[in-house]
C-alpha positions in Angstrom: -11.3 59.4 -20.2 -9.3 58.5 -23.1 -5.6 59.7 -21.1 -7.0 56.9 -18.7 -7.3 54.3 -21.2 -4.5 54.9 -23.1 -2.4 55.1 -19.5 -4.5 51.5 -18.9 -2.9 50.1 -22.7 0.5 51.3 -21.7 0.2 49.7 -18.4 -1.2 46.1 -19.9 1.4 46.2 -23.0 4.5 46.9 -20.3 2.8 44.0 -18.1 2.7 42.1 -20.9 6.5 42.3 -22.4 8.1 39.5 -20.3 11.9 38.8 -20.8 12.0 35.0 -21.3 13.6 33.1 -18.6 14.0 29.5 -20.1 16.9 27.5 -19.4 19.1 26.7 -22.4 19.7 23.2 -23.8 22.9 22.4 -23.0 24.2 19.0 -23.6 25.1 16.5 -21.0 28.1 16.1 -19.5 29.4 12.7 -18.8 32.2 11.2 -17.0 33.8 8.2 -16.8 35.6 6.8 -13.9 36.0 3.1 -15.1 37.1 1.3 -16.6 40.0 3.0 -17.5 41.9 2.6 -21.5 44.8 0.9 -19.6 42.6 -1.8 -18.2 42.9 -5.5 -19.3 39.9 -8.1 -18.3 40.1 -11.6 -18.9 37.8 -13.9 -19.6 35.7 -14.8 -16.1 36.5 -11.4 -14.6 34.0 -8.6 -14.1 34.3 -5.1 -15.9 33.0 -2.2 -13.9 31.5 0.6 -15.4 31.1 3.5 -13.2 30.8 7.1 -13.3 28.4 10.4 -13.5 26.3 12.3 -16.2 24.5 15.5 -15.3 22.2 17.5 -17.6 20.3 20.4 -17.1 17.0 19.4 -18.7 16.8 16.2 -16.7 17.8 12.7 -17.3 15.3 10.1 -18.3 17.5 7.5 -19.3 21.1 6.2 -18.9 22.4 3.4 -21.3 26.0 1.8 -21.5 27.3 -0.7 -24.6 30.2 -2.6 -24.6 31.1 -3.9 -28.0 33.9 -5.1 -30.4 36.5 -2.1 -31.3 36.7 -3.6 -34.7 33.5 -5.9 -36.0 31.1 -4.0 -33.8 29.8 -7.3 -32.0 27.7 -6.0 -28.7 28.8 -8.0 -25.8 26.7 -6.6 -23.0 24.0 -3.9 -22.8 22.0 -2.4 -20.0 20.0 0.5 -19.6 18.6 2.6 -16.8 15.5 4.2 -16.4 16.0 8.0 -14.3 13.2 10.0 -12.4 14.2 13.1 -14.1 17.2 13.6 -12.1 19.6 16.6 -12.9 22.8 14.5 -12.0 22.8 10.8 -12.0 25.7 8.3 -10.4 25.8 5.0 -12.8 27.4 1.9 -11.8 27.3 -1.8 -14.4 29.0 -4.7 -14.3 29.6 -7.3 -16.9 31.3 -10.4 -16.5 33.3 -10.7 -19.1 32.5 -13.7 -20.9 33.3 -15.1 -24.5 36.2 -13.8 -25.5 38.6 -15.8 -27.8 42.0 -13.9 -28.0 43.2 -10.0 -27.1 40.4 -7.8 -28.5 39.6 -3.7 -28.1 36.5 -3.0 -26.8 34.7 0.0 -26.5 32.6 1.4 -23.6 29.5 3.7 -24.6 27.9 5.3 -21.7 24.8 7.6 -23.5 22.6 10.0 -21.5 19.1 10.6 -22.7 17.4 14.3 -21.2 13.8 14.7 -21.0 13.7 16.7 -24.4 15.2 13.7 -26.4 18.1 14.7 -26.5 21.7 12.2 -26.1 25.1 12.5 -25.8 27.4 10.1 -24.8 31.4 9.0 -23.7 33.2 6.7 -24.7 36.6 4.8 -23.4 38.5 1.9 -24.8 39.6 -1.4 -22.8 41.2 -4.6 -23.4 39.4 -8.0 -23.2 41.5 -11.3 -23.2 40.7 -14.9 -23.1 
């Protein structure tokens, strides 16, 4: 009797002694396509911003900034809800608008997983008035 229960333990503890299979928390990749840093956009014309992310715990959320290089100032913002989606092809447009003399701007495309987590790209382009 007690060979069959100890032969019953052995057989429960080996069941029990899984090898954890969880996928690892990688961090998002993003590209993007455009606009590119040689780009120039003058007042009245519209900046496209285009281009993929892809995470392996899911996107919830994609985001993209455009501000001032220098002083910070946000000209346009827009963000994107995502039905947890693995890879995700964005696509914004601003019309550029307000823009005095040559400025740097930078374009922040940010990629929010399921866990929390954000990464984000960046490219720089040149607005004029």
């Amino acid at each position: 009797m007690r060979k069959i229960f100890y032969a019953l333990l052995m057989i429960m503890v080996a069941a029990g002694c899984k090898k954890e299979t969880s996928t690892p928390n990688l961090a998002a990749t993003i590209n993007i396509l455009s606009p590119l840093t040689i780009d120039v956009y003058p007042n009245g014309t519209p900046l496209q911003v285009s281009g993929n992310m892809e995470d392996n715990n899911d996107i919830v959320q994609a985001r993209v900034e455009i501000r001032n290089k220098t002083s910070g100032t946000v000209y346009y913002q827009q963000s994107t809800s995502v039905s947890n989606l693995s890879q995700y092809n964005y696509s914004w447009t601003w019309n550029v608008t307000g823009i005095t003399g040559t400025t740097t701007a930078t374009v922040k495309v940010i990629c929010k997983d399921k866990l929390g987590n954000e990464e984000f790209a960046e490219v720089d382009c040149t607005l004029e008035n």
